[in-house]
C-alpha positions, 0 to 999 in steps of 0.5 A, a space after each residue: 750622535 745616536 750613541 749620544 742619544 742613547 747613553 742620555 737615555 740610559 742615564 734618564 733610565 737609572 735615575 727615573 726609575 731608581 727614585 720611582 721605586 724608592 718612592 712606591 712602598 705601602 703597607 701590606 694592610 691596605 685594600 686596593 681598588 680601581 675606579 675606570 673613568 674614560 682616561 684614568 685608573 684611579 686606584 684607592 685603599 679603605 678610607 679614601 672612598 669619597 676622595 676617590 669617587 671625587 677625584 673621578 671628577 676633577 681628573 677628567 675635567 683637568 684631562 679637558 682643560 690639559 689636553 688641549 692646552 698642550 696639545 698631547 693625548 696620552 694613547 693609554 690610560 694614565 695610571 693614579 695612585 691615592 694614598 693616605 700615608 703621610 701627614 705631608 702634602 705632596 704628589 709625584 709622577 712619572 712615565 715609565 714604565 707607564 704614565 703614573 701619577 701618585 697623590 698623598 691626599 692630605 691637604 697643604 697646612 697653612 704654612 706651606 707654600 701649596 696653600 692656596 688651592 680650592 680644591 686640593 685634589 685639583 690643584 694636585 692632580 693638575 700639577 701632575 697630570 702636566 708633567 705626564 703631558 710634558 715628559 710624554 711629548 715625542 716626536 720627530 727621530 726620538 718618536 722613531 726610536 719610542 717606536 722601536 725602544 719603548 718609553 724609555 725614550 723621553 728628550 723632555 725627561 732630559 731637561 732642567 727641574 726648573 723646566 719640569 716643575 716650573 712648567 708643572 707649577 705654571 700649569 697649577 696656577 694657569 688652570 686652578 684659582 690657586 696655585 703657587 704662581 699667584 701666592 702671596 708666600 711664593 711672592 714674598 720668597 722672590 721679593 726678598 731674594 731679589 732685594 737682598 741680592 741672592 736670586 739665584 743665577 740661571 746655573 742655580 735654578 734648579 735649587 740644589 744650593 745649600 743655601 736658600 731658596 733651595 729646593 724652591 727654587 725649581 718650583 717658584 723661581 721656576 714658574 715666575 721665569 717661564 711666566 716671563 718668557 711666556 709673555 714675552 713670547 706666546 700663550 702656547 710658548 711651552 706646548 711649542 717647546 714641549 713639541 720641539 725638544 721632544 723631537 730634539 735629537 741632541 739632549 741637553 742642548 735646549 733650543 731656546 732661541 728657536 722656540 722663545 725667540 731669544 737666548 734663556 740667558 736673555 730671557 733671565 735677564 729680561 726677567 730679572 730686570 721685572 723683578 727688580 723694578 717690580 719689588 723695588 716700588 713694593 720696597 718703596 710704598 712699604 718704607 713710605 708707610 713706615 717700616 717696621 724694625 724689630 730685634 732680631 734674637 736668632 742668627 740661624 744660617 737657615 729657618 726658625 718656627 713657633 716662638 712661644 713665651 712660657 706662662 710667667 715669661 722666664 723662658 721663650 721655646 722654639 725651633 730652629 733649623 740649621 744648614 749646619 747644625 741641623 734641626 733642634 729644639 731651643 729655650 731661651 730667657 724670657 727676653 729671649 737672649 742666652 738661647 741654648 739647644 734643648 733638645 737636638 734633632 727635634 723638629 718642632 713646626 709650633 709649641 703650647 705649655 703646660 699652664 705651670 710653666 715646667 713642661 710644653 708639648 709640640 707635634 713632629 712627624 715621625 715613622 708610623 708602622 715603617 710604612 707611613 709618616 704621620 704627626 703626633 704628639 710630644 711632651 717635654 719636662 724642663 729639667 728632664 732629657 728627651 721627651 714622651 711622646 703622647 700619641 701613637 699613630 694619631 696624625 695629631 698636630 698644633 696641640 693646645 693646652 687649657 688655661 686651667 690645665 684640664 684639656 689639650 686640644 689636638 687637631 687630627 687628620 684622616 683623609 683630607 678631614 680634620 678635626 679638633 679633639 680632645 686628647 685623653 690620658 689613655 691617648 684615646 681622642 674624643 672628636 669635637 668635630 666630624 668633618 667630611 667636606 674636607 675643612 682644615 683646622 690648625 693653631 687652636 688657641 684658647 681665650 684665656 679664661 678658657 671658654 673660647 678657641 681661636 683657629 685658622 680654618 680653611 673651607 671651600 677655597 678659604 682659610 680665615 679664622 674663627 671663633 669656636 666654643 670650647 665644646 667645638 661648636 663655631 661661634 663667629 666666623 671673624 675674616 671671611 675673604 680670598 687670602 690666607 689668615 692663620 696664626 691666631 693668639 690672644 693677647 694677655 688680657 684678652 682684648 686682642 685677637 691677634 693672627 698673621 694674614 697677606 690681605 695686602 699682598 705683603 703677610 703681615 701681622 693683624 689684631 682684632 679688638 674683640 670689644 669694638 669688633 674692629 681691626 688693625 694692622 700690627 706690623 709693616 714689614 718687606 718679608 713677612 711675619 707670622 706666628 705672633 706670641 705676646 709676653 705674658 706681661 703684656 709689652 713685647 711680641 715676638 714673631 717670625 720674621 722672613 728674609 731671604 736665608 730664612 725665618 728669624 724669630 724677631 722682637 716688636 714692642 706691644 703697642 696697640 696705640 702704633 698700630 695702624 686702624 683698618 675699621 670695624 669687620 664686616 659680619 659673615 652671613 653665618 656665624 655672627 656670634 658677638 666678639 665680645 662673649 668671648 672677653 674675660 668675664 662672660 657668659 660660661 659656655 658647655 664644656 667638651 663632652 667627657 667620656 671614657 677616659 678622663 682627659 689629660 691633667 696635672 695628676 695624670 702627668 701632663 697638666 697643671 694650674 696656672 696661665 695660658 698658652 695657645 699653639 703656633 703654627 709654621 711657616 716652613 718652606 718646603 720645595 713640595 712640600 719636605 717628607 722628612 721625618 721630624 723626629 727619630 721614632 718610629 713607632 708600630 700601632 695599630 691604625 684600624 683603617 676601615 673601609 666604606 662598604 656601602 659607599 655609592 661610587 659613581 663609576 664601575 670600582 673593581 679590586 686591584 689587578 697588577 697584571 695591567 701595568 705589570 706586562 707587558 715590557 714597555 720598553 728595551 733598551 740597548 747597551 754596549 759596554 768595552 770589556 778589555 778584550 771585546 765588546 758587552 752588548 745588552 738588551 735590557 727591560 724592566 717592569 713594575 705595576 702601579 703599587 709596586 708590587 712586583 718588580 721584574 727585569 730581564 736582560 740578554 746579552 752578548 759578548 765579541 770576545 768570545 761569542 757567549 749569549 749570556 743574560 738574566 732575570 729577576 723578580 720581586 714581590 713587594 707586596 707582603 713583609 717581607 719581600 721575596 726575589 728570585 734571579 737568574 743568570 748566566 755571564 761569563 768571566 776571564 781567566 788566564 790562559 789554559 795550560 795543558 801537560 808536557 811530556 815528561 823529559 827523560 829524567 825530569 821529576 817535576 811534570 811541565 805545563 805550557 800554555 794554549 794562548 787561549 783564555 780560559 773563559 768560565 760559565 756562571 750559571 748562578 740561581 738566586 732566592 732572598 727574603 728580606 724582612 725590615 723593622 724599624 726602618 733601620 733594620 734588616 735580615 735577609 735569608 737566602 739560597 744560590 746556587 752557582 755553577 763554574 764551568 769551562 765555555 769550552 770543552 777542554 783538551 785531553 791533556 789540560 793541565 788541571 791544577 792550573 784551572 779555576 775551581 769547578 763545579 757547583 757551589 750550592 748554599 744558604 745564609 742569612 744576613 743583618 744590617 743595621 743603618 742609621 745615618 745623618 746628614 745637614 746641608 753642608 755635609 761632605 759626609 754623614 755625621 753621627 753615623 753609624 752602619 754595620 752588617 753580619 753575614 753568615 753563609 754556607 756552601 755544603 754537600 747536602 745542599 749539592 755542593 761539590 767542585 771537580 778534581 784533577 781527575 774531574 770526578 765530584 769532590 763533596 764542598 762544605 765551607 762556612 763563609 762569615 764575614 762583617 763590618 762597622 762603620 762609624 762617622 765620628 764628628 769632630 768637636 769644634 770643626 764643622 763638617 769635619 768627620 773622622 770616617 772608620 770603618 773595620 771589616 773581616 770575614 773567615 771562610 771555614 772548611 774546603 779551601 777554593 784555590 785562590 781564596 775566598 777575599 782577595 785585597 787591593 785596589 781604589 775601588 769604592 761605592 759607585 752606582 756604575 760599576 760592582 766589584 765581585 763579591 770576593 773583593 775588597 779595596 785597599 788603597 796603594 796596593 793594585 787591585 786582588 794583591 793579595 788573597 786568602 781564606 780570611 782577611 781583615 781591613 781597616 781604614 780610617 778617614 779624616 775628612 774635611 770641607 774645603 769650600 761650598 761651591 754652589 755653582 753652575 754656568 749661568 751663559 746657558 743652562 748646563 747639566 752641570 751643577 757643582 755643590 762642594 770641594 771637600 778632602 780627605 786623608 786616609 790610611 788603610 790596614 790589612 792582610 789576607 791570609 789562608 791560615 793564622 800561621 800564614 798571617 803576614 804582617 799587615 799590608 798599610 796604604 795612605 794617601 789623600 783624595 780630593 773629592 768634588 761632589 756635582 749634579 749632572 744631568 740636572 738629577 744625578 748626585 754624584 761624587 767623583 774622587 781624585 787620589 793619591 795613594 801609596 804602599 807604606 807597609 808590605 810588598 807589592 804596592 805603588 811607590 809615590 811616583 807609579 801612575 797607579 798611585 794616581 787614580 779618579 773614581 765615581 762614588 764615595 771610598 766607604 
């Protein structure tokens, strides 16, 4: 049982600590500094003064309010990072090696389903601090062995994602007046679900099906079933389970029954049973007042984003993202049939034209300086390929081209401000607005004359939308009230003002005559519509329309004598300019200020004359929210951070020290291994600060076979481009046994050995130093030094036969190594698509370096030899099949100089890419053949894959949840080349493997992606390899072939 315990820690270990790293790279350009409050360390870069000193504020206030409700105080101060560096809203946690939380301080957009917030660094920041108070909770026998192990010991990090991030996601809503547990969109994902008959089974929950809700799942599926259970059960239902799986002493058997009174299987099914009959009475009173049916133009097996008609109406733009074919840009006819991709692997969430109806521009992430992810600006020119990108490092987003073609409006985004600008040839942005309270902009969309803009603002809790003149000065504030009004764009002629709200619980669309001043409601759908885009003739709209795989773009006539009248608007108390200024025909109002640079026209390459066209926003689903970059470009800049010296903090601020968090270890974790000939045992450690800076880990270890304390330690900083590691270890590695010398028989000529039956055990003391510098993103050099020490763990007899011994001595060298990766993959992949690794290393053992082995004699034998070896991989797709890849990959190496005895490669084997074990440094797998068959100083293998989808599984066992998640059958066959060989003379012909491997891709432990091989494989060329009945043709493996 306490093995049990221990080796589910040690899995926790791997995937926790892996993904945190992953998580935590910052550019080297930013200035760190700490504010201490009486609970936290909140580290912030320049820029993020304001944000910092609030959050000082709310981080104690929702330490209060956490606390207690689930009765947990953390014993030391919990560490929070603030950082700048993505145009996403998101934040993580973690809790080893110490309570961590990071906050990407941009706020939600009004897409996103983290939308609803009044404060969006508290409806962050509580999320996270209750995952700290959650995955913290110890006690009972785990407590004991926290004690004596340290923080690597978590039962609450052993649980389902929908328990932590429900858990988290239910907190959010519980204690801010926000939160995804009360947001109409959140709603409308799990209305539609549950009428259409994919809700997702208890086995499911987690999200890692293909298909939809997907990683949403965890987070809303999760928070409405824990709402559930928590009504049914008591207000501190989940500090009480909190409490009792953290002393849990068999992890991942949940003790629902114990603390929620039933099964989780009832409980899913009682609340199953709510779900339904509360969205089929909202199904009825929605049919009762008349439901609108559109045209559906979009089939997509995923989502489609901000339909856009050109000015003339001959063509209609929009994104779409395809589980199968991945994310792209398509053009449609003006009545939006015959859709075709225009651009492939473009991620665009809105579009505006070019008044002359031959360009539209959009917005898209993509990688900024390797180390940030941020919006900009993107044009492209019917008739042309790709597209040029108008903005560098900008954070730029919804761009908004003028009537007239004179001015695109962008808006910015600088530390949860954002603004609305105007962006000028030379990409140099001329602020129309300064905002430091926070306020989100998005969608600006011009009147058609071009003297108003229409926006989706979000101010102090609510997003309504308003009237700006085009100088940037608000002009009429048209909703003010608690729900979420977005998507705004004129009609044609000006008259209406339509946008997408949920006013009644449902996001529907809403039009604004602007002459009356009063209001109507356009739509009455069951899912959800939002970006509106009307016609330029004036007779239909599309829109996009939600149902459970997705958004469709959808098709609606014009009508406004359909629609539904809701009365005149209410006057805000401020900005209360006339609705009516802003029809055609009225007063001018001042143009934007022009300064520097001319803005961006026709002359200048991106304007023209003619109509208009407003900007559309997105209604993408993101499980917190995607971080993916929209678009493959990454670009360098400078961003010109600057930092506010003079700002008044309200606590003590200190720079950043590493130190604290650094050391000392927080925890060590036993292992025990089986070697084949004894018993491995390990202590392990290992640490990071709260940047990430540096990175250290050490082991000791000890084997039964033959009594050796061996271990190791390494270090890296990540701080500086580019990152330096220094290692050290001493391990040990079987040989045959020692031969020693027979007496020379009278008369013989040929001297005799024979064996010890005693193993031949070799020390390796090796030293380590590596500098790795990477670039865009895709790139990578590495310079390194190692130093390597062979030798005997005994002392050897007299009369050993030295012939018969491994090479000894000191291999002392340097090399430098590049790689280059680009990969893709969709949801349904079995393999990536498309892609393309390949690597070339260079290394030399040389005399002047040290480097010498021991001869027959043991007297120093000077070692110089040059060692290069590389490979290429291709992932071709194959036309015509989906998901089928044709998978190659050739390697070879040549080691030139002094020989070692057994080679430098050696071939065989079905090894593979796995997390959970290494193959040494000299091996190479070739299918058919045992492992090491064959060896010499040079080699060469190639290997070709067809590999194919069988099924999608998307299952696990809804009785109970179960750490067990299956995703995909996939197959492959495969045939395998290659020689090893000392010299070219000696060069035999090739050795030839083929066989098949099915291969089944799973979730265990409800975070582990792992992929498990079962093959077949037999010699077809070459000796030595397994016929098609030897049990060594057969063989199961974790982790891909290549």
């Amino acid at each position: 049982m306490l093995r049990t315990l221990l080796k589910s820690f040690a899995f926790g270990l791997i995937v926790t600590f892996a993904q945190a790293a992953e998580a935590a790279t910052y550019d080297p350009e930013l200035d760190w500094r700490t504010l201490q409050t009486p609970h936290f360390n909140i580290t912030f870069h320049q820029g993020e003064e304001q944000l910092a000193d609030e959050l000082t504020v709310i981080a104690e206030t929702a330490w209060d309010v956490l606390t207690v409700d689930m009765a947990l105080v953390p014993r030391r101060r919990v560490e929070v990072v603030l950082v700048d560096s993505t145009d996403v809203a998101n934040g993580f946690a973690y809790t080893l090696p110490v309570n961590t939380i990071v906050l990407y301080v941009t706020a939600p957009q009004e897409g996103s389903g983290l939308a609803l917030y009044e404060d969006w660094l508290a409806a962050v920041f509580t999320h996270e601090l209750a995952h700290i108070l959650h995955l913290d909770n110890l006690s009972g026998l785990p407590g004991v062995l926290g004690l004596v192990m340290g923080r690597i010991i978590s039962v609450n990090r052993l649980s389902p994602l929908w328990m932590i991030e429900g858990q988290a996601t239910f907190m959010e809503t519980r204690h801010t007046t926000g939160g995804r547990g009360r947001n109409p969109h959140s709603d409308m994902i799990l209305r539609m679900a549950t009428l259409e008959g994919s809700l997702p089974p208890l086995g499911a929950m987690d999200g890692f099906m293909s298909g939809p809700p997907g990683g949403n799942t965890r987070y809303l599926f999760g928070q409405s079933l824990l709402d559930s259970m928590v009504r049914h059960s008591s207000d501190d239902a989940l500090t009480r389970w909190n409490t009792t799986y953290g002393a849990w002493i068999l992890p991942y058997m949940l003790p629902g029954r114990q603390v929620f009174g039933q099964s989780f299987h009832a409980a899913y099914a009682t609340w199953e049973a709510e779900l339904e009959a509360r969205y089929a009475a909202q199904r009825d009173a929605v049919m009762a007042e008349g439901l609108t049916l559109p045209i559906i133009l979009t089939q997509i097996d995923g989502s489609c984003y901000g339909p856009s008609f050109s000015p003339r109406g001959d063509h209609l733009v929009f994104s779409c993202n395809d589980r199968d074919l991945g994310s792209a840009i398509w053009l449609a006819n003006g009545e939006g049939g015959e859709a075709e991709v225009l651009l492939q692997d473009r991620a665009a969430k809105a579009f505006t034209w070019r008044p002359d109806g031959r360009a539209f521009a959009w917005s898209s992430t993509h990688v900024v300086n390797d180390f940030n992810l941020y919006e900009d600006i993107y044009l492209h020119k019917l008739g042309e390929d790709g597209a040029t990108r108008l903005t560098s490092g900008a954070r730029a987003r919804d761009p908004a081209f003028s009537p007239d073609g004179e001015r695109l409006l962008v808006i910015t985004n600088d530390a949860q401000n954002n603004d609305l600008a105007l962006l000028r040839v030379d990409q140099s942005l001329t602020p129309l607005t300064q905002h430091t309270d926070h306020t989100q902009l998005s969608t600006p969309a011009f009147s058609p004359d071009g003297r108003y803009v229409a926006m989706s603002v979000w101010q102090d809790g609510a997003r309504d939308i308003w009237l700006y003149r085009a100088d940037g000065q608000p002009h009429r504030r048209i909703t003010f009230d608690g729900h979420t009004d977005r998507d705004p764009t004129f009609s044609p002629d000006g008259r209406y003002l339509l946008f997408s709200s949920d006013r009644d619980g449902i996001p529907n669309l809403y039009a604004v005559d602007l002459a009356e001043e009063t209001l109507f409601q356009v739509t009455n759908v069951l899912g959800g519509a939002f970006q509106p885009a009307i016609h330029p003739d004036g007779k239909v709209l599309v829109y996009q329309h939600y149902q459970h795989i997705g958004y469709q773009i959808a098709l609606i006539p014009f009508d406004p004598s359909s629609w539904r009248a809701l009365g005149a608007l209410p006057l805000p108390v401020e900005h209360r300019g006339a609705l009516k200024l802003a029809l055609p025909g009225g007063p001018p109002v001042p143009d934007p200020p022009i300064g520097g640079a001319e803005p961006l026209t026709q002359t200048k390459g991106v304007g023209g004359g003619g109509g208009g066209g407003g900007a559309q926003t997105t209604s993408a689903v993101h499980d917190q929210p995607a971080s993916g970059a929209g678009v493959d470009d990454v670009t360098a800049t400078d961003l010109n951070r600057v930092a506010d010296e003079s700002y008044a903090f309200s606590v003590p601020v200190r720079p950043y020290r590493a130190i604290s968090t650094a050391l000392p270890p927080r925890y060590v974790l036993p292992t025990v291994y089986s070697t084949g000939f004894g018993l491995l045992g390990a202590l392990s450690t290992s640490g990071t600060d709260s940047l990430r800076r540096w990175i250290w880990g050490a082991n000791l270890t000890y084997r039964t076979d033959n009594g050796f304390v061996g271990g190791g330690a390494s270090i890296t900083t990540n701080r500086w481009r580019p990152i330096g590691t220094l290692a050290v270890s001493a391990t040990t590695v079987p040989f045959n046994d020692i031969y020693v010398e027979e007496p020379l028989n009278p008369g013989a000529n040929v001297p005799m050995s024979a064996s010890t039956n005693t193993r031949y055990w070799e020390v390796r003391n090796r030293l380590g130093a590596s500098v790795t510098y990477q670039w865009r993103e895709r790139s990578v050099i590495t310079a390194r030094y190692s130093a390597l020490t062979r030798a005997p763990l005994e002392e050897l007899p007299k009369d050993v036969d030295a012939s018969r011994l491994p090479p000894r001595g000191l291999l002392s060298g340097v090399g430098v190594g590049l790689r280059y990766s680009r990969s893709r993959a969709y949801a349904r992949s079995v393999s990536p698509e498309g892609a393309r690794y390949a690597a070339l290393n260079i290394d030399t053992n040389n005399q002047v370096l040290g480097s010498y082995l021991l001869d027959e004699n043991d007297a120093r034998v000077p070692f110089n030899q040059l060692q290069i070896t590389g490979q290429l991989r291709e992932y071709v797709e194959l036309p015509g099949a989906s998901h089928h890849v044709l998978a190659l990959w050739a390697s070879g190496g040549a080691s030139i100089g002094d020989d070692l005895q057994y080679g430098s490669f050696r071939l065989g084997g079905s090894y593979g890419e796995s997390p959970f074990y290494q193959l040494p440094e000299d091996w190479r797998p070739l299918r058919g053949f045992p492992p090491a068959v064959d060896g010499g100083d040079s080699y060469y293998l190639l290997s070709a894959e067809l590999r194919a989808p069988i099924r999608v599984i998307d299952w696990g066992p809804s009785f109970m949840p179960t750490p067990l998640f299956l995703k995909n059958l996939h197959g492959a066959a495969f045939v395998d080349v290659g020689d090893a060989f000392f010299t070219l003379d000696g060069a035999a012909a090739p050795r030839v493997g083929a066989g098949a491997e099915l291969r089944v891709d799973a979730v265990v432990g409800w975070a582990a992606l792992l992929s498990v091989r079962l093959g077949w494989g037999v010699a077809v060329v070459g000796s030595g390899g397994y016929g098609p009945l030897d049990p060594g043709a057969f063989y199961a493996r974790i982790g891909s072939s290549f």
